[in-house]
N, C-alpha and C positions, 0 to 999 in steps of 0.2 A: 504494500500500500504506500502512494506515495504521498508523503504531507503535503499537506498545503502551504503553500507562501504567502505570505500577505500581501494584499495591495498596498504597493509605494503611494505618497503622498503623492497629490495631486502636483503637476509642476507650475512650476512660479515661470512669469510671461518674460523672454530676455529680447524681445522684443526684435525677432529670428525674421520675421514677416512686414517690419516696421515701412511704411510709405511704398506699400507692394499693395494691386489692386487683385483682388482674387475674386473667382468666381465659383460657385460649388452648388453640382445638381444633386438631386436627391437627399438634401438637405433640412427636411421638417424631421417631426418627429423625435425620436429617444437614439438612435442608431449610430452608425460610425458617421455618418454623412452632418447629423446637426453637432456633433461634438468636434467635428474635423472645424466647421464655420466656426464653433464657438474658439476654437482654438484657435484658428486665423487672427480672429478678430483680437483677442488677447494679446498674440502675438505683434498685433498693431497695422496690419492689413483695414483695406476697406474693400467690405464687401458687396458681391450682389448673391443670393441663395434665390434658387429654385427647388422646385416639388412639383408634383402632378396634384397633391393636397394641397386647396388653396387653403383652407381653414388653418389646417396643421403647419402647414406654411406661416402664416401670418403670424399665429403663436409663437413657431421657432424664433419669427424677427424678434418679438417680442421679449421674450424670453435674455435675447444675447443684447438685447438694448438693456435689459435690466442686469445684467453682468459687466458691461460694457462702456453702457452710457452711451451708445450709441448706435441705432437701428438700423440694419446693415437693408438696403433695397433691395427686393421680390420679384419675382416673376414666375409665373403660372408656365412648367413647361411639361408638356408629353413630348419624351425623349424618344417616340417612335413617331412619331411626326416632324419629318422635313420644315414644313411650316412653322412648326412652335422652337426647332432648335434653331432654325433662322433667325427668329423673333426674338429667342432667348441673345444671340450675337448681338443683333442691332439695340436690345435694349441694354446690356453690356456695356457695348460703346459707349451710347447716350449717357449712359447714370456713372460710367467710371474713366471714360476719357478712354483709355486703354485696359488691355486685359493683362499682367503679368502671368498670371497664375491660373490654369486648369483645373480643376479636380473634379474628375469623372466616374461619379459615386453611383451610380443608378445601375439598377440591379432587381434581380427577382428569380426566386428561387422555387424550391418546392420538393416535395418526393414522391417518388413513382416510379416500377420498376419497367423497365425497358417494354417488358411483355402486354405492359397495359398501358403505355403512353400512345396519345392522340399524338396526331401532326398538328394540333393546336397545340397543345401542353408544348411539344419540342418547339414550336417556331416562336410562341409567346416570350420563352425564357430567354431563346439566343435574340430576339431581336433587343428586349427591355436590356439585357447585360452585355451585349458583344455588339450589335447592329446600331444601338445606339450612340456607342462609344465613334464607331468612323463613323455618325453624321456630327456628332461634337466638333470632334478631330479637325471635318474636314471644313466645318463651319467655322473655326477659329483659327487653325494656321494658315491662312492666307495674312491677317493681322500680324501676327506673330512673324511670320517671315516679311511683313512689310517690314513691322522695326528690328528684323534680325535680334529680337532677343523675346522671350516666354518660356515658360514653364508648365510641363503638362504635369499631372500625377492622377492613376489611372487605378481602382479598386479591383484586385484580382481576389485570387483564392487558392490556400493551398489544396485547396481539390483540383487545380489546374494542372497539380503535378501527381498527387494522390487517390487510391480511389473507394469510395463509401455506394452501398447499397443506397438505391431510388435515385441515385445524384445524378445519372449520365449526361442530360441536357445541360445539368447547372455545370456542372463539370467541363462539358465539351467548350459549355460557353467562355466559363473561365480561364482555360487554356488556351483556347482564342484571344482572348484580352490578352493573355503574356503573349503571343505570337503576334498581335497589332502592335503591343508596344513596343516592342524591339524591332520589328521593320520600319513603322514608322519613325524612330528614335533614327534610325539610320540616312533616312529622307531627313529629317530636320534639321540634321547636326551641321547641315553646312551653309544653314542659317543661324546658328545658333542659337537654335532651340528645342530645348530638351525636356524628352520626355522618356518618366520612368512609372514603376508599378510597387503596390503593396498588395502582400500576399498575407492575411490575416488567415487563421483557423479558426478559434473561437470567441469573439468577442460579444458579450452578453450583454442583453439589454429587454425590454419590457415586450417589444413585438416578439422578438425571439421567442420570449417565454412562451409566449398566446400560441406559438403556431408550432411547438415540439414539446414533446410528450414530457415529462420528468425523465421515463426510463430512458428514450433516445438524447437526452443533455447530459443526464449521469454518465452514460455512454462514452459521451465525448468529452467529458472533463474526466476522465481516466485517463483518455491518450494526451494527455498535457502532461509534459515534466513539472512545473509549478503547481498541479494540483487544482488548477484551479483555472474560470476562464480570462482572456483580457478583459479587459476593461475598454468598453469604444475609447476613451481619451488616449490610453494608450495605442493604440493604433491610430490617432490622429495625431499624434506625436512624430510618431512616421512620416506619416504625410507632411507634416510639418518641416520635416530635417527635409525631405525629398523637393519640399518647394522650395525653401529658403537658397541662398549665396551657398550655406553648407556644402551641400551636395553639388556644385559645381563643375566636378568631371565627372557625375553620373548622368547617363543615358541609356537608354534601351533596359535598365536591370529592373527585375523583380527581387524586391526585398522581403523577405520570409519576416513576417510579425505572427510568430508563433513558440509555442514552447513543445511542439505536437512532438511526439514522438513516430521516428522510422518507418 
């Protein structure tokens, strides 16, 4: 049995992101995507957050104004429409001058064994997590190679490399995501503009819980070395080093944010 670790403190803002305009989809909510914004924001970033929830949306601003002091701007996006990730670009622009900073958080999962998946269930999953991602992509680096400088960072999984019963679409999808990003890292780099991935395993949070059983999360907090699962902030910590100056000559890599076991 392996103990559990404790959660390290929350980290203090060293202001990693400071006078950097960031923008970050799939953003409402409890998940790694509102806790990556709230972290930007900390950081010292100005935001814009999107969500397909306008409601939960408007909360999340809410929420990071009240952490903050200051209310990051919105926009309503469906990340499998052309249209709305257009819209998400040009309102981008308008409310941030320019865009330094990507993070391509949108995602959708599910379980279901290969023998009983619809061709909706499979196209549903790869469009919202992988098909998404190159219209993002290709809706923002034109920008980004206009001022030869930007930063993507792109939400994988270590199921891209690993493999779990019912997963195969979320999986295939997220394998995808590390095979966009390092091609495309490769197209951008002589613009200079890079883009890289995080590969989280378990990071816990309130939807999480709603939509997997007790038995299948005990499950998965066994293959944790630490005993225990991350934490969304720590996996927007990541994100965090991935956007900032830090990380620098990283491109094209997937950074493993997990304690998973082999």
């Amino acid at each position: 049995m392996t103990a559990t670790s404790p959660v390290p403190p929350y980290p203090e803002a060293r202001g990693l992101l400071k006078g950097k305009t960031v923008v970050i989809t799939a953003a409402a909510g409890t998940g790694i995507g509102f806790s990556a914004a709230l972290r930007a924001a900390e950081e010292g970033a100005t935001l814009l957050i999107s969500d397909f929830h306008e409601r939960r949306l408007g909360e999340s601003a809410d929420r990071i104004a009240e952490k903050v002091g200051q209310r990051p701007a919105t926009f309503v996006c469906d990340v499998t429409s052309e249209e709305n990730v257009q819209g998400l670009r040009d309102a981008a622009l308008k409310e941030l001058g320019h865009v330094d900073v990507l993070i391509n958080n949108a995602g959708l999962g599910g379980e279901v064994p290969v023998v009983d998946m619809t061709d909706d269930q499979w196209s549903r999953v790869l469009d919202v997590t992988l098909t998404s991602l190159f219209r993002m992509t290709r809706a923002f680096l034109p920008h980004m190679y206009e001022r030869r400088s930007g930063v993507m960072v792109n939400n994988a999984s270590v199921l891209g490399w690993r493999a779990q019963k019912g997963q195969a679409h979320y999986a295939a999808a997220k394998a995808g995501v590390m095979a966009f990003t390092r091609c495309s890292a490769v197209e951008a780099a002589e613009y200079g503009v890079r883009i890289n991935a995080v590969a989280p395993s378990l990071a816990m949070h309130p939807f999480l819980a709603k939509v997997t059983t007790e038995e299948a999360l005990a499950e998965l907090v066994k293959r944790e070395a630490f005993g225990r699962p991350a934490e969304v902030w720590e996996v927007a910590n990541v994100m965090m080093f991935l956007a900032s100056d830090l990380s620098s000559y990283l491109t094209g890599e997937i950074i493993s944010c997990s304690s998973q076991r082999a």
